[in-house]
C-alpha positions, 0 to 999 in steps of 0.5 A: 297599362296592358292590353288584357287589363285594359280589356278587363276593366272595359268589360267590367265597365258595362252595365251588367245584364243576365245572359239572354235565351238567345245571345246576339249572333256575331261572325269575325272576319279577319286575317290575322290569325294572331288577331282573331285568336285575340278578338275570339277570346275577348268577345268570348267573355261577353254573355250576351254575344255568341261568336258563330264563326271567324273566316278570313276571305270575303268568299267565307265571310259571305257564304257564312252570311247566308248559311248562318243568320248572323246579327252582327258582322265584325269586319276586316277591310283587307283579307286574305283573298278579296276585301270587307267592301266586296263583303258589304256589297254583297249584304245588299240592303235586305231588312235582315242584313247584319249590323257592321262594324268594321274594324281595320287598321286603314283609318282612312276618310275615303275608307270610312266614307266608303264603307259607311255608304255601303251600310257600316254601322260602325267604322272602327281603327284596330289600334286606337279603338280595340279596347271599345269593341266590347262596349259597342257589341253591348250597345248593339245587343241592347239596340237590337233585343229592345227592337221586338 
């Protein structure tokens, strides 16, 4: 089955809700062109999602963090200058801090383990979980508007 059909049917798998007035902010921090043209359009086709930017270094991702009240962090652990964990670092442990999800392909337990303590929401493999992206977005956007 295809990549594309494979998207379509996960997206048509979630429980559908009405557009809210405010979509869930996300920012997409990859350095794969390739992939982020991929990963925009896909989180494009999500109501409840509003994808404010993409960046590829850590500088951009976390100067776009500061500028622009992101809700939700897509993160790629190697960038084109700097890594996702100089990125969550520099979250700190503020209450406002994104949720994260880091979606790589270094799959690996001390990776997992170190990004996690550094407040990962989630630790996602590029290849062997890209087609569920879509379902956790949805559950964060749920998670977060039943909150207030």
């Amino acid at each position: 089955m295809s990549t594309i059909k494979r998207q379509q049917q996960s997206l048509q798998s979630l429980e559908p809700i009405e557009a809210p007035a405010q979509p869930m902010r996300v920012l997409l921090v990859e350095d794969s062109k390739v992939l982020t043209e991929r990963l925009s359009e896909m989180i494009r086709q999500l109501p409840e999602v509003d994808l404010i930017g993409t960046a590829d270094t850590e500088e951009a991702a976390r100067a776009a963090v500061g500028r622009d009240r992101v809700e939700v962090l897509i993160l790629d652990l190697h960038l084109r200058q700097g890594n996702g964990f100089g990125v969550l670092r520099s979250l700190g442990t503020a209450a406002d801090r994104p949720s994260v999800i880091v979606l790589t392909n270094y799959d690996l337990p001390q990776y997992k383990e170190a990004a996690m303590a550094l407040g990962a929401t989630y630790f996602m493999d590029k290849v062997r979980d890209y087609d569920r992206l879509p379902t956790v977005l949805h559950e964060l956007f749920i998670k977060t508007r039943s909150r207030g």
